[in-house]
PDB file of N, H, CA, C and O in Angstrom:
ATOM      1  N   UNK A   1       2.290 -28.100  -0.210  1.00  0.00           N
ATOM      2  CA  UNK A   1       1.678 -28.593  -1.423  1.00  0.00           C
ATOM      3  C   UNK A   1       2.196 -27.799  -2.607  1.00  0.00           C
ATOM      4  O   UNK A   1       2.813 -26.744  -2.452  1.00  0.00           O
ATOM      5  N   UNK A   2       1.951 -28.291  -3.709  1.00  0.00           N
ATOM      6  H   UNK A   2       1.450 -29.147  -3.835  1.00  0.00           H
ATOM      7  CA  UNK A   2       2.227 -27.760  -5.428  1.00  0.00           C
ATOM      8  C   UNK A   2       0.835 -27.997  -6.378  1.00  0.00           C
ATOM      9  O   UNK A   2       0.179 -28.933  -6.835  1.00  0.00           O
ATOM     10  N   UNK A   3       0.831 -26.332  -6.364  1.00  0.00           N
ATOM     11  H   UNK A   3       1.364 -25.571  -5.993  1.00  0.00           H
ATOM     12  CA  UNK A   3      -0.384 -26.592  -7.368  1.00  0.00           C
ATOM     13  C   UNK A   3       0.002 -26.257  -8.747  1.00  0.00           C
ATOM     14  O   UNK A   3       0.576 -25.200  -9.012  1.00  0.00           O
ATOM     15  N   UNK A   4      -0.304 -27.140  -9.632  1.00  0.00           N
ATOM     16  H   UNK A   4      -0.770 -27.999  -9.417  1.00  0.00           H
ATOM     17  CA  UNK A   4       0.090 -27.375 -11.028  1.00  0.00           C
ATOM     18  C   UNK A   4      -1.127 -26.626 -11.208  1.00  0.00           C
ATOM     19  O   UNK A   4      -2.149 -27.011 -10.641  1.00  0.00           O
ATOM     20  N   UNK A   5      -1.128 -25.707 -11.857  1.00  0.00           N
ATOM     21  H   UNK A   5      -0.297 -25.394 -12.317  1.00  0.00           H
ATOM     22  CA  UNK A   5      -2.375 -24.430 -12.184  1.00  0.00           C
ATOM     23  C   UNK A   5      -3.353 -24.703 -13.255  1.00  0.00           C
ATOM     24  O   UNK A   5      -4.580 -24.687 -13.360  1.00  0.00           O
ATOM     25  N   UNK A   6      -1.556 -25.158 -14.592  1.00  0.00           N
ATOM     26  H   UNK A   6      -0.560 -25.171 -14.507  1.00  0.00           H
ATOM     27  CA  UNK A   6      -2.011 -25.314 -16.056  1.00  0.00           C
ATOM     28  C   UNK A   6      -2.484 -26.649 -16.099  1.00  0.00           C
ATOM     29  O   UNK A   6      -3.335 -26.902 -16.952  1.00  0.00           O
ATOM     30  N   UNK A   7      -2.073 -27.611 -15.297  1.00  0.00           N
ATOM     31  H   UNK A   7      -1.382 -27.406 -14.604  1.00  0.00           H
ATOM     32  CA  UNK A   7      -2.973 -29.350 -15.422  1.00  0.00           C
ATOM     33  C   UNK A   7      -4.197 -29.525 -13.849  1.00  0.00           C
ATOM     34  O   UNK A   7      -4.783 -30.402 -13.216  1.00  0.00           O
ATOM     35  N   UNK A   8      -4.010 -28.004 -13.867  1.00  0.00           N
ATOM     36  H   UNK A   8      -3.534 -27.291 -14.381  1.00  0.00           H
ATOM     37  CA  UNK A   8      -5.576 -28.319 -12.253  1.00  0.00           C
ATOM     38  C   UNK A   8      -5.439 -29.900 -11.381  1.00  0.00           C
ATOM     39  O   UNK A   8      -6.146 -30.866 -11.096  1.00  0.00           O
ATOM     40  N   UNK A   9      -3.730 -29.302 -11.157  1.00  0.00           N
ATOM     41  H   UNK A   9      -3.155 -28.517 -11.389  1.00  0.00           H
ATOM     42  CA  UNK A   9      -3.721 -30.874 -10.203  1.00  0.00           C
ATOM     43  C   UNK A   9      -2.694 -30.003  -8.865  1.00  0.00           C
ATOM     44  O   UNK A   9      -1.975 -29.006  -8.795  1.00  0.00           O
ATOM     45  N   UNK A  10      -3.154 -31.046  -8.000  1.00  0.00           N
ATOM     46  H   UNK A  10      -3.738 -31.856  -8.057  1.00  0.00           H
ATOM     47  CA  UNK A  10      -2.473 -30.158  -6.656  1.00  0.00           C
ATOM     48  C   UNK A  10      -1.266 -31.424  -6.325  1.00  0.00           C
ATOM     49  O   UNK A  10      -1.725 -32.563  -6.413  1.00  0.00           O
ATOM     50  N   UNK A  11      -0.182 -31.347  -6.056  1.00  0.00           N
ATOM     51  H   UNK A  11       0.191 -30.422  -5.984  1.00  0.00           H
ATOM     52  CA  UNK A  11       0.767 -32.689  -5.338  1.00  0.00           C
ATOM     53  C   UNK A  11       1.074 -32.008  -4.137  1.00  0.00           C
ATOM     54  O   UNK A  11       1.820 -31.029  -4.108  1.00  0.00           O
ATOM     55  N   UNK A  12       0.398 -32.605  -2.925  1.00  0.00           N
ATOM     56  H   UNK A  12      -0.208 -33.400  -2.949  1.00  0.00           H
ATOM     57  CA  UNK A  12       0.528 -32.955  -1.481  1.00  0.00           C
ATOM     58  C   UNK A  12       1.182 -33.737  -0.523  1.00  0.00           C
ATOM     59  O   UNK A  12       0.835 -34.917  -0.508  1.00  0.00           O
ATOM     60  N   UNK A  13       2.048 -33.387   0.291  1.00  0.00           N
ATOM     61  H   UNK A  13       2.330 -32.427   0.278  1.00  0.00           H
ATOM     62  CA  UNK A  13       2.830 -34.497   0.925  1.00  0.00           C
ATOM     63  C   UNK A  13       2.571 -34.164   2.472  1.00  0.00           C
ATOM     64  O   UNK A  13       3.534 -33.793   3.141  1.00  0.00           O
ATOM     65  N   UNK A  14       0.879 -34.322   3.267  1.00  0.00           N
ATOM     66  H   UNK A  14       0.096 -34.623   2.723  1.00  0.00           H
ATOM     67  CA  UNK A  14       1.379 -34.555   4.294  1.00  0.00           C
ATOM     68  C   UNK A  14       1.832 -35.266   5.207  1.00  0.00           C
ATOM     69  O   UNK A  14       2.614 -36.187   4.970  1.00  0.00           O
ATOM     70  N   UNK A  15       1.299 -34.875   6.755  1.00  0.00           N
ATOM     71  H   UNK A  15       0.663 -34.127   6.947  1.00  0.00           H
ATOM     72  CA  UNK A  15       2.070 -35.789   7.418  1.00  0.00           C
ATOM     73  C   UNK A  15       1.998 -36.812   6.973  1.00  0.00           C
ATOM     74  O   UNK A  15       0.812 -37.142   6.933  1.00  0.00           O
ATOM     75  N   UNK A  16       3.090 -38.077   6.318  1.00  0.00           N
ATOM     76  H   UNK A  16       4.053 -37.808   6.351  1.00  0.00           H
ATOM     77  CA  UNK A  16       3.283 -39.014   6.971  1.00  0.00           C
ATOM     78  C   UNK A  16       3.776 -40.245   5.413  1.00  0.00           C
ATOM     79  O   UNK A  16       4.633 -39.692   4.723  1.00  0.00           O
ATOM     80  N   UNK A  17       3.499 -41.235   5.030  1.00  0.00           N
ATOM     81  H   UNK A  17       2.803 -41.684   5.591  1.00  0.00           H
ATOM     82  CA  UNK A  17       4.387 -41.664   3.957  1.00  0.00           C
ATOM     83  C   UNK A  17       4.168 -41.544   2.695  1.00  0.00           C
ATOM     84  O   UNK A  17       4.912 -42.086   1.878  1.00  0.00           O
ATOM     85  N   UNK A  18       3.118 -40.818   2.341  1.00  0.00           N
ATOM     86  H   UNK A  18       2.514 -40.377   3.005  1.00  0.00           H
ATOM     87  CA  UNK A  18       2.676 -40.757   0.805  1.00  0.00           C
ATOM     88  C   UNK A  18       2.466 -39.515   0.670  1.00  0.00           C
ATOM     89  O   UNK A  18       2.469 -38.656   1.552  1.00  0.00           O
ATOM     90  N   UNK A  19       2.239 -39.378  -0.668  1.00  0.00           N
ATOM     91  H   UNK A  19       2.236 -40.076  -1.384  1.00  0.00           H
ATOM     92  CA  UNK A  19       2.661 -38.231  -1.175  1.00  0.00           C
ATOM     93  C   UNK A  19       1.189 -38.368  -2.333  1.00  0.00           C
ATOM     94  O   UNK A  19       1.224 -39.339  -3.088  1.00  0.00           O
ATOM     95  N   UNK A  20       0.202 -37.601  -2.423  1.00  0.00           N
ATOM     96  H   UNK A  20       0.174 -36.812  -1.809  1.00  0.00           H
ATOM     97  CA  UNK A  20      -1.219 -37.291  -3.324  1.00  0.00           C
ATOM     98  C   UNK A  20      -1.065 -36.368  -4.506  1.00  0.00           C
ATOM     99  O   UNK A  20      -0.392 -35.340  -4.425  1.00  0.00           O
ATOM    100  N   UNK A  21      -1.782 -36.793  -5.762  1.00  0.00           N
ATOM    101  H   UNK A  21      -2.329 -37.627  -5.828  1.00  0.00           H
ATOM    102  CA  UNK A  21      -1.708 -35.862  -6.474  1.00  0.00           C
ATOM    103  C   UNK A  21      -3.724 -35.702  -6.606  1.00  0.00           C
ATOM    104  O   UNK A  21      -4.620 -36.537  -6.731  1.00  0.00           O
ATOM    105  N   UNK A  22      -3.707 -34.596  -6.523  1.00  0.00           N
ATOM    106  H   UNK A  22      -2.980 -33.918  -6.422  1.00  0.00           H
ATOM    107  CA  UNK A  22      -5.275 -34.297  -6.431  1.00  0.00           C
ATOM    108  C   UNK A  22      -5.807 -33.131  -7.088  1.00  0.00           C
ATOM    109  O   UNK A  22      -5.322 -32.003  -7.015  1.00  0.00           O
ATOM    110  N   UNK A  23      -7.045 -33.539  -7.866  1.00  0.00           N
ATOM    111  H   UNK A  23      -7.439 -34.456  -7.925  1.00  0.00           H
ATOM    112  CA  UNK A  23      -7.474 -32.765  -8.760  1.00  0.00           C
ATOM    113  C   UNK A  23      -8.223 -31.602  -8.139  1.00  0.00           C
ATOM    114  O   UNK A  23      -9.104 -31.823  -7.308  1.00  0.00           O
ATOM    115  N   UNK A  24      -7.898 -30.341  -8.523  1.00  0.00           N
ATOM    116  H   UNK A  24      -7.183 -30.162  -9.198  1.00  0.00           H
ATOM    117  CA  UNK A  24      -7.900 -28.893  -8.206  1.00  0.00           C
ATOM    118  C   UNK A  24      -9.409 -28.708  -8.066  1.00  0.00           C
ATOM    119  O   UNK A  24      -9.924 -28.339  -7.011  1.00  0.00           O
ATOM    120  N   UNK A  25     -10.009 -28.948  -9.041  1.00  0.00           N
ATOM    121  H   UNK A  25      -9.590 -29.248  -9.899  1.00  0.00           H
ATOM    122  CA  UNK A  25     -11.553 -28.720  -9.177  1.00  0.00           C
ATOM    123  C   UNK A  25     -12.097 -29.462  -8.323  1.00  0.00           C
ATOM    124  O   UNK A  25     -12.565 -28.771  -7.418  1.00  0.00           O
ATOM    125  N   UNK A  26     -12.312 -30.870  -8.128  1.00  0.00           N
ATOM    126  H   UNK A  26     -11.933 -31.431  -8.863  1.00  0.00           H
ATOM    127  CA  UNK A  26     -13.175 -31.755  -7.531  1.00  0.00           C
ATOM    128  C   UNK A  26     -12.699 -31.963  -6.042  1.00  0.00           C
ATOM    129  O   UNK A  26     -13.494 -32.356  -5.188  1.00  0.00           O
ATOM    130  N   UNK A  27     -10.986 -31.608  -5.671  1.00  0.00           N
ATOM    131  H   UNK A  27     -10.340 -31.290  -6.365  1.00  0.00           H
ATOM    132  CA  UNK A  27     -10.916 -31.973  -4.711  1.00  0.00           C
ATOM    133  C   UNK A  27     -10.251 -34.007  -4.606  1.00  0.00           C
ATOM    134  O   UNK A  27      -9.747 -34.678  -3.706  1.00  0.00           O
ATOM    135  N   UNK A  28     -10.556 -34.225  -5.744  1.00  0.00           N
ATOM    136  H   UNK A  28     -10.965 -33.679  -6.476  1.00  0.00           H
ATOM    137  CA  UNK A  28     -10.823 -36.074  -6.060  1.00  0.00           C
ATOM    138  C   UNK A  28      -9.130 -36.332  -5.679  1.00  0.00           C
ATOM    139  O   UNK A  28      -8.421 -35.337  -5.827  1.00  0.00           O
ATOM    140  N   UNK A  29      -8.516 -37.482  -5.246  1.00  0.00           N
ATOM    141  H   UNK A  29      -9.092 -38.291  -5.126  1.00  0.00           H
ATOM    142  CA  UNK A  29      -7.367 -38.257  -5.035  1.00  0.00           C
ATOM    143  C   UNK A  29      -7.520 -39.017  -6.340  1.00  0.00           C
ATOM    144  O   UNK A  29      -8.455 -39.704  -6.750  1.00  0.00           O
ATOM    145  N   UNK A  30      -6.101 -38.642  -6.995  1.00  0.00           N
ATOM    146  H   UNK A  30      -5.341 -38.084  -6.662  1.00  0.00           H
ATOM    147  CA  UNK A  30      -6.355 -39.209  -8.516  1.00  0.00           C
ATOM    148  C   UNK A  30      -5.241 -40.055  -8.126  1.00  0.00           C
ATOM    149  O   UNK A  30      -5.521 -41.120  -8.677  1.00  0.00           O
ATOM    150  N   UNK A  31      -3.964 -40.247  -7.404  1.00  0.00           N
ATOM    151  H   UNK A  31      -3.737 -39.382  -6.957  1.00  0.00           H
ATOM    152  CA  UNK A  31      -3.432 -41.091  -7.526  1.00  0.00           C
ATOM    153  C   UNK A  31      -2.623 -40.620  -5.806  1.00  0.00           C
ATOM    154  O   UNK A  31      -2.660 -39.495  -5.307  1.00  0.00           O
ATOM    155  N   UNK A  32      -2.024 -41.727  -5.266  1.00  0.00           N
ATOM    156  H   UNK A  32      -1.994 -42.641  -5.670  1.00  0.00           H
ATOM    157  CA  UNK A  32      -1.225 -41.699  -4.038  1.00  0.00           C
ATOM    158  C   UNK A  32       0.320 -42.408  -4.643  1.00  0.00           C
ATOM    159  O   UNK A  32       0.723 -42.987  -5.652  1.00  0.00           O
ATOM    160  N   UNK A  33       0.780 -42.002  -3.489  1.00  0.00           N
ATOM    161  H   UNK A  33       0.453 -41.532  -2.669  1.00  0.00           H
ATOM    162  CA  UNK A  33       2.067 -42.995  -4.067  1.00  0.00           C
ATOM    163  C   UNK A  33       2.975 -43.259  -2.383  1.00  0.00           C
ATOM    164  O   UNK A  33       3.310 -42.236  -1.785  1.00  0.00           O
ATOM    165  N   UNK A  34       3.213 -44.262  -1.920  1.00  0.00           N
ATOM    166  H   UNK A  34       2.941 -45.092  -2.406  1.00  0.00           H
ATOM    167  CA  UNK A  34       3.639 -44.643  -0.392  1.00  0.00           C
ATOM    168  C   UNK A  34       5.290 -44.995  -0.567  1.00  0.00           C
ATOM    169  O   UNK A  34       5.912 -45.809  -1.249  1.00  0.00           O
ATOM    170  N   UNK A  35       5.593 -44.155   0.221  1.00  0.00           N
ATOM    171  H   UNK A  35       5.088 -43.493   0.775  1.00  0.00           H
ATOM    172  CA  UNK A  35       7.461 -44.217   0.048  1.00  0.00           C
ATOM    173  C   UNK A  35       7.544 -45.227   1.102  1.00  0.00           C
ATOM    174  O   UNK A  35       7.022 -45.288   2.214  1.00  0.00           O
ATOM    175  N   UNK A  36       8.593 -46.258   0.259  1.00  0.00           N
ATOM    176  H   UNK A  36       9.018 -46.208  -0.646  1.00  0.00           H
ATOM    177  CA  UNK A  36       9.457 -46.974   1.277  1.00  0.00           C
ATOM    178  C   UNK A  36       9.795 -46.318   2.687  1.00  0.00           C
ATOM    179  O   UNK A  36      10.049 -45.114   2.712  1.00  0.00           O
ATOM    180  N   UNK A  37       9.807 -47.064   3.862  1.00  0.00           N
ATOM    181  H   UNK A  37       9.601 -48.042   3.842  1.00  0.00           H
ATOM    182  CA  UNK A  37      10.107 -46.754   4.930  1.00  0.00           C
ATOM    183  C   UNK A  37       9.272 -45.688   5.458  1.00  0.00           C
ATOM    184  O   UNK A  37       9.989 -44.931   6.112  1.00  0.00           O
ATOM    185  N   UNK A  38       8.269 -45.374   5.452  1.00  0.00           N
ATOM    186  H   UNK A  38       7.687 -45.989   4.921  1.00  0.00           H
ATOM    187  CA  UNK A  38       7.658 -44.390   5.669  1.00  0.00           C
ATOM    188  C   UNK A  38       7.520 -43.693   6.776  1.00  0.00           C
ATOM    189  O   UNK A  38       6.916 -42.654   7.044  1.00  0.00           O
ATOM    190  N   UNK A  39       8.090 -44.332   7.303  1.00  0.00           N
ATOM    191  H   UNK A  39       8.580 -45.177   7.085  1.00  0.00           H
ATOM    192  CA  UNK A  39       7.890 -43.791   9.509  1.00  0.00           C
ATOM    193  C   UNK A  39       8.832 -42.709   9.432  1.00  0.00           C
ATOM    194  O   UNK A  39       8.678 -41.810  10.259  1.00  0.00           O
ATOM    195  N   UNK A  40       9.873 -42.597   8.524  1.00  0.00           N
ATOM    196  H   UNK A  40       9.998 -43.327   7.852  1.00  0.00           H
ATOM    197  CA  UNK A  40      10.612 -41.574   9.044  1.00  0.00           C
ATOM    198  C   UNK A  40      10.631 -40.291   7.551  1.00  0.00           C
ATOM    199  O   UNK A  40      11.522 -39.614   7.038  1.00  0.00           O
ATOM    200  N   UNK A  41       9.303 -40.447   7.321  1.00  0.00           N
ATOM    201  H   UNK A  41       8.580 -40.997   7.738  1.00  0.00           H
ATOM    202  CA  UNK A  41       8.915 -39.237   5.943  1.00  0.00           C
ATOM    203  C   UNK A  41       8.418 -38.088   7.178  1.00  0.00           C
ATOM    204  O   UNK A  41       7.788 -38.296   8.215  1.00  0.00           O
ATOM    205  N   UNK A  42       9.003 -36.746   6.584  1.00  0.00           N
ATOM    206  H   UNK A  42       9.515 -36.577   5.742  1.00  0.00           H
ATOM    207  CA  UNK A  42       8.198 -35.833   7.765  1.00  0.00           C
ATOM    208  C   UNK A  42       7.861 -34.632   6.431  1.00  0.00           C
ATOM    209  O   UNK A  42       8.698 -34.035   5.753  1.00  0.00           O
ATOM    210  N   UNK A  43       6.020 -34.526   6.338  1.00  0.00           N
ATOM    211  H   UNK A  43       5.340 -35.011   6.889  1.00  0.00           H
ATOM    212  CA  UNK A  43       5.320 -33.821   5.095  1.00  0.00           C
ATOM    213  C   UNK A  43       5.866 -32.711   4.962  1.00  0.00           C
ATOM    214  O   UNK A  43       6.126 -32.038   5.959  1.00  0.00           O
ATOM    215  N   UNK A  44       6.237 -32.163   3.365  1.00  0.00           N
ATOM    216  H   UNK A  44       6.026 -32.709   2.554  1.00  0.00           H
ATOM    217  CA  UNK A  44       6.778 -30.876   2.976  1.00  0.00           C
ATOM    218  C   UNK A  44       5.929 -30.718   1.645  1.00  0.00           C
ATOM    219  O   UNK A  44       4.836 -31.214   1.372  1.00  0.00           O
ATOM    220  N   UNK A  45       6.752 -29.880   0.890  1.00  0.00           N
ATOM    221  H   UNK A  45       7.641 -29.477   1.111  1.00  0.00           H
ATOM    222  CA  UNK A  45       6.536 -29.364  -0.047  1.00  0.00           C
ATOM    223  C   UNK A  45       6.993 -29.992  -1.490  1.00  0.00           C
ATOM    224  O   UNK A  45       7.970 -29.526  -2.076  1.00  0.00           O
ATOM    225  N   UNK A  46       6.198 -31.118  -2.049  1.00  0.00           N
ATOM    226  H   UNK A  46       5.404 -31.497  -1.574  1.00  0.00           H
ATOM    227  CA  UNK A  46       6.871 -31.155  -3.242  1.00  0.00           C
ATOM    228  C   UNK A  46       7.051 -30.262  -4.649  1.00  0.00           C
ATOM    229  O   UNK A  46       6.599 -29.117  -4.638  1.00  0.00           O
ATOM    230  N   UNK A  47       7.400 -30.532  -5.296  1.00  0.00           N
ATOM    231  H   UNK A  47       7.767 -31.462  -5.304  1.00  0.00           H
ATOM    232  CA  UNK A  47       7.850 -29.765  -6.049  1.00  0.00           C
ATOM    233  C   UNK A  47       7.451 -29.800  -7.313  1.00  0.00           C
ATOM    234  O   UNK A  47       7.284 -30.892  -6.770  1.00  0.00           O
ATOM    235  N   UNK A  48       6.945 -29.742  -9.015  1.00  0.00           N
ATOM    236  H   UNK A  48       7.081 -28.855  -9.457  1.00  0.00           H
ATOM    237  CA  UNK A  48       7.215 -30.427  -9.861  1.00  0.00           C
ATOM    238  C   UNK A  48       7.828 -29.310 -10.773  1.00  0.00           C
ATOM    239  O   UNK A  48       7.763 -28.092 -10.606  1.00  0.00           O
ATOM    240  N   UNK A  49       8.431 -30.004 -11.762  1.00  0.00           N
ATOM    241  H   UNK A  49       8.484 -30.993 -11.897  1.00  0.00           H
ATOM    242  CA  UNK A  49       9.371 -29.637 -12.798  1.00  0.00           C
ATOM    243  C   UNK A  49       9.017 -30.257 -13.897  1.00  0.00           C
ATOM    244  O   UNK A  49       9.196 -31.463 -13.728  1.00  0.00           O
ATOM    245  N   UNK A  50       8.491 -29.964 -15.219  1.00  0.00           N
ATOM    246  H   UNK A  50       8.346 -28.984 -15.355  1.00  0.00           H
ATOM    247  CA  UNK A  50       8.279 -30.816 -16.206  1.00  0.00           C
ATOM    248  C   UNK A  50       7.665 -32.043 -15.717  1.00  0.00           C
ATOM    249  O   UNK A  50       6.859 -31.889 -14.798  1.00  0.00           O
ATOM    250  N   UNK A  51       7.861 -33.163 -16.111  1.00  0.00           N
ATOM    251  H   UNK A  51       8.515 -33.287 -16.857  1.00  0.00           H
ATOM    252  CA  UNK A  51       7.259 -34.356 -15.796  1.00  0.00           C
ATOM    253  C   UNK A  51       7.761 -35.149 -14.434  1.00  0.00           C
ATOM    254  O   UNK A  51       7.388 -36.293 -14.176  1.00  0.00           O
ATOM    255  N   UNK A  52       8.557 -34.470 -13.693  1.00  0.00           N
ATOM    256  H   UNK A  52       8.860 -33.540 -13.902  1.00  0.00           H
ATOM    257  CA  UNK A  52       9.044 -34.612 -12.142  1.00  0.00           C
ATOM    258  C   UNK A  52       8.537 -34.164 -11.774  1.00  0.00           C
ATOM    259  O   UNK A  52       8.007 -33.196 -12.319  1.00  0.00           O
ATOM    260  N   UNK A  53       8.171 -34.739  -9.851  1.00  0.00           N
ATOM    261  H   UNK A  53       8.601 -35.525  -9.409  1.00  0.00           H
ATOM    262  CA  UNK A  53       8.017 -34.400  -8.523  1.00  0.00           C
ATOM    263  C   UNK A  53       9.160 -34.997  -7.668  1.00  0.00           C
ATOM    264  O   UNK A  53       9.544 -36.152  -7.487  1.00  0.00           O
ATOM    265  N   UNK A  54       9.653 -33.526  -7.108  1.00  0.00           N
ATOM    266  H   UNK A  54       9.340 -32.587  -7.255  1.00  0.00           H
ATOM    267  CA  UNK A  54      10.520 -34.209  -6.305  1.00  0.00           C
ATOM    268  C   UNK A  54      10.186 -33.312  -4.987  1.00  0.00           C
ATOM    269  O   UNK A  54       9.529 -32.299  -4.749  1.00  0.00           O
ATOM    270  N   UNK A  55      10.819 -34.034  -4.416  1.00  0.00           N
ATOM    271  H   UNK A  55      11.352 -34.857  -4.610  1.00  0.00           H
ATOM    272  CA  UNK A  55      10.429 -34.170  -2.589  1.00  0.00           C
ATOM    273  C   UNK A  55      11.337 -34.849  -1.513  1.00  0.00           C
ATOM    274  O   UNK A  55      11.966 -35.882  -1.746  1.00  0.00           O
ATOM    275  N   UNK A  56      11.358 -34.222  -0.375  1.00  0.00           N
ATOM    276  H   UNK A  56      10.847 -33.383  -0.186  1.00  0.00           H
ATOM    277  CA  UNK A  56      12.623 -34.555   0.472  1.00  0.00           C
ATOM    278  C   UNK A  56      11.998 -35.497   1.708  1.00  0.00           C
ATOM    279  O   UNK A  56      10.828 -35.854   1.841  1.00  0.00           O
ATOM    280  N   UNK A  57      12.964 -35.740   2.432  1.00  0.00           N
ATOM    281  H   UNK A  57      13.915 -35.450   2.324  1.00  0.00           H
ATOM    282  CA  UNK A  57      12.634 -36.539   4.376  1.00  0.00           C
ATOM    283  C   UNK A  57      13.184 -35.805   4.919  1.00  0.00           C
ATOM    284  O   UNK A  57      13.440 -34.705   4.430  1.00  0.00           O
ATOM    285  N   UNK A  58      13.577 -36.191   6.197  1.00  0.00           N
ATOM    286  H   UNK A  58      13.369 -37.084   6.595  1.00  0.00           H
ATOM    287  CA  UNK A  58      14.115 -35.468   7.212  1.00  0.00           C
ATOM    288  C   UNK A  58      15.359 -36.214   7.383  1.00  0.00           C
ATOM    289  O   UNK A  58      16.066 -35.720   8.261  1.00  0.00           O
ATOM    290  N   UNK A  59      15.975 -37.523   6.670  1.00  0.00           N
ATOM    291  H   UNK A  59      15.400 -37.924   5.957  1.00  0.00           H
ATOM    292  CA  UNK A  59      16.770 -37.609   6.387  1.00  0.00           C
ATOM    293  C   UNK A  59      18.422 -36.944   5.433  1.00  0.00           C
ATOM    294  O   UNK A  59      19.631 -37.179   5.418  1.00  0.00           O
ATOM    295  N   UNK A  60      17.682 -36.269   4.939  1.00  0.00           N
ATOM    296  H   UNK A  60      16.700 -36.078   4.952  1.00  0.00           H
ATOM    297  CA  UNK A  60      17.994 -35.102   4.182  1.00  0.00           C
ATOM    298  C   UNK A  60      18.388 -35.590   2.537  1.00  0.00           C
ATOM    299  O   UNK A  60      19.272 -35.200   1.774  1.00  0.00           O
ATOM    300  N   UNK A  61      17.207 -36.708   2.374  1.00  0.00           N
ATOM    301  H   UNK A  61      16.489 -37.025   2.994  1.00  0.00           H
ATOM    302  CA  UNK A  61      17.317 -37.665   1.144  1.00  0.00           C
ATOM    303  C   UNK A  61      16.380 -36.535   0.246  1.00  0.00           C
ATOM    304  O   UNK A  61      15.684 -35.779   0.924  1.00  0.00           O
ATOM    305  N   UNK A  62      16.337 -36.404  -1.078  1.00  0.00           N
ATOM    306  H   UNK A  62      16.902 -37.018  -1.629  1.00  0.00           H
ATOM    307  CA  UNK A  62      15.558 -35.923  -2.540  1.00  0.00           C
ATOM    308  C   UNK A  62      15.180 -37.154  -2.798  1.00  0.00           C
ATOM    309  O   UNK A  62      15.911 -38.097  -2.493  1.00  0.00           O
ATOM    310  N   UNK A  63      13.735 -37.369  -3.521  1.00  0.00           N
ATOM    311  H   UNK A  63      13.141 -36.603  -3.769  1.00  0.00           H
ATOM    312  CA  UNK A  63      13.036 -38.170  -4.429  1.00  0.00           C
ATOM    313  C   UNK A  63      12.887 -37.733  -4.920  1.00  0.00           C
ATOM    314  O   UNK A  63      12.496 -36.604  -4.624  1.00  0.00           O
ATOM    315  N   UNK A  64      13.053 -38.191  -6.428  1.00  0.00           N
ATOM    316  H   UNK A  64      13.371 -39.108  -6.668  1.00  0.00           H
ATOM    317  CA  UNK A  64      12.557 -37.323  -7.881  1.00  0.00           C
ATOM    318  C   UNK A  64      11.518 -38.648  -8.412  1.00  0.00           C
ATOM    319  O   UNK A  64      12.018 -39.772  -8.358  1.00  0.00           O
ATOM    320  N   UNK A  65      10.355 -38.537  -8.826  1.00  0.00           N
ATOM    321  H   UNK A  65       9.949 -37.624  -8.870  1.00  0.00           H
ATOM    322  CA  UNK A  65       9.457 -39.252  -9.132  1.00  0.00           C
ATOM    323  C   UNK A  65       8.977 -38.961 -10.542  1.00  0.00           C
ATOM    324  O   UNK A  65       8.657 -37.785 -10.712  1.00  0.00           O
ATOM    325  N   UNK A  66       8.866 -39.683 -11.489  1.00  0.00           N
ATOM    326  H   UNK A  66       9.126 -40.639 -11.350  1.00  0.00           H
ATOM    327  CA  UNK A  66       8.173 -39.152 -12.843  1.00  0.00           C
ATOM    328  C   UNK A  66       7.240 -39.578 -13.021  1.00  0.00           C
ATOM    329  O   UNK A  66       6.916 -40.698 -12.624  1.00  0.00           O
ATOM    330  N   UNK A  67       6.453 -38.732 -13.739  1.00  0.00           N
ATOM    331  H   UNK A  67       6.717 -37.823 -14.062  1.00  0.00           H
ATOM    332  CA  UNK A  67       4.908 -39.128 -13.476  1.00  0.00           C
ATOM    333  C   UNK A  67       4.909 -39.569 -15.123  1.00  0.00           C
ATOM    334  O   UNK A  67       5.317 -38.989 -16.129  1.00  0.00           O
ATOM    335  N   UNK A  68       4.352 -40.676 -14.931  1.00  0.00           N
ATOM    336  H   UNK A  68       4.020 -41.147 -14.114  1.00  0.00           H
ATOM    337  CA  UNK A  68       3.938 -41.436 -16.458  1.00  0.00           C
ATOM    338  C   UNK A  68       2.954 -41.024 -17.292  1.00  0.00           C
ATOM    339  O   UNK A  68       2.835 -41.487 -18.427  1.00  0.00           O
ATOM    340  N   UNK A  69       1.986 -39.907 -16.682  1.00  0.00           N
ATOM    341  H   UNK A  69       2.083 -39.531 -15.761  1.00  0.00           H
ATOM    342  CA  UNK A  69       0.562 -39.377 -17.579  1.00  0.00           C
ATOM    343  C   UNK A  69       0.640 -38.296 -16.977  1.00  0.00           C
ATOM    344  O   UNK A  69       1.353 -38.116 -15.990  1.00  0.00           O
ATOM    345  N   UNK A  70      -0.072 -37.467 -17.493  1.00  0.00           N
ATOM    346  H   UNK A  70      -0.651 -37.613 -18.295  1.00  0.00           H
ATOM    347  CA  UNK A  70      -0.200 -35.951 -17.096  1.00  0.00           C
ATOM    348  C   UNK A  70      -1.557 -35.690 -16.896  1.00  0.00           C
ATOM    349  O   UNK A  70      -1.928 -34.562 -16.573  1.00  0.00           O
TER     350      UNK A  70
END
């Protein structure tokens, strides 16, 4: 997981095709997001950077995702 400290949001990728961004305080699922093909996502660590999350498979593919609101 990635905890965004300064926006009290956590981004989670476990096992399996989606990837959560979840609010620090409440615990709450503020948004999911389900990757294509998902059977072969194996959960890591995403990442964020400015207004990116990016995140890998076991394919040895990167997703970079931009988040539209903060």
């Amino acid at each position: 997981y990635y905890l965004d400290y300064k926006n009290g949001k956590i981004y989670a990728h476990p096992w399996g095709p989606s990837i959560f961004c979840i609010d620090a305080k409440t615990g709450d699922i503020l948004w999911e997001y389900e990757y294509e093909n998902g059977t072969s996502r194996l959960g890591g660590a995403p990442y964020k950077i400015g207004k990116y999350i990016i995140d890998g498979d076991t394919q040895g593919y990167l997703y970079v995702l931009e988040l539209l609101e903060e």
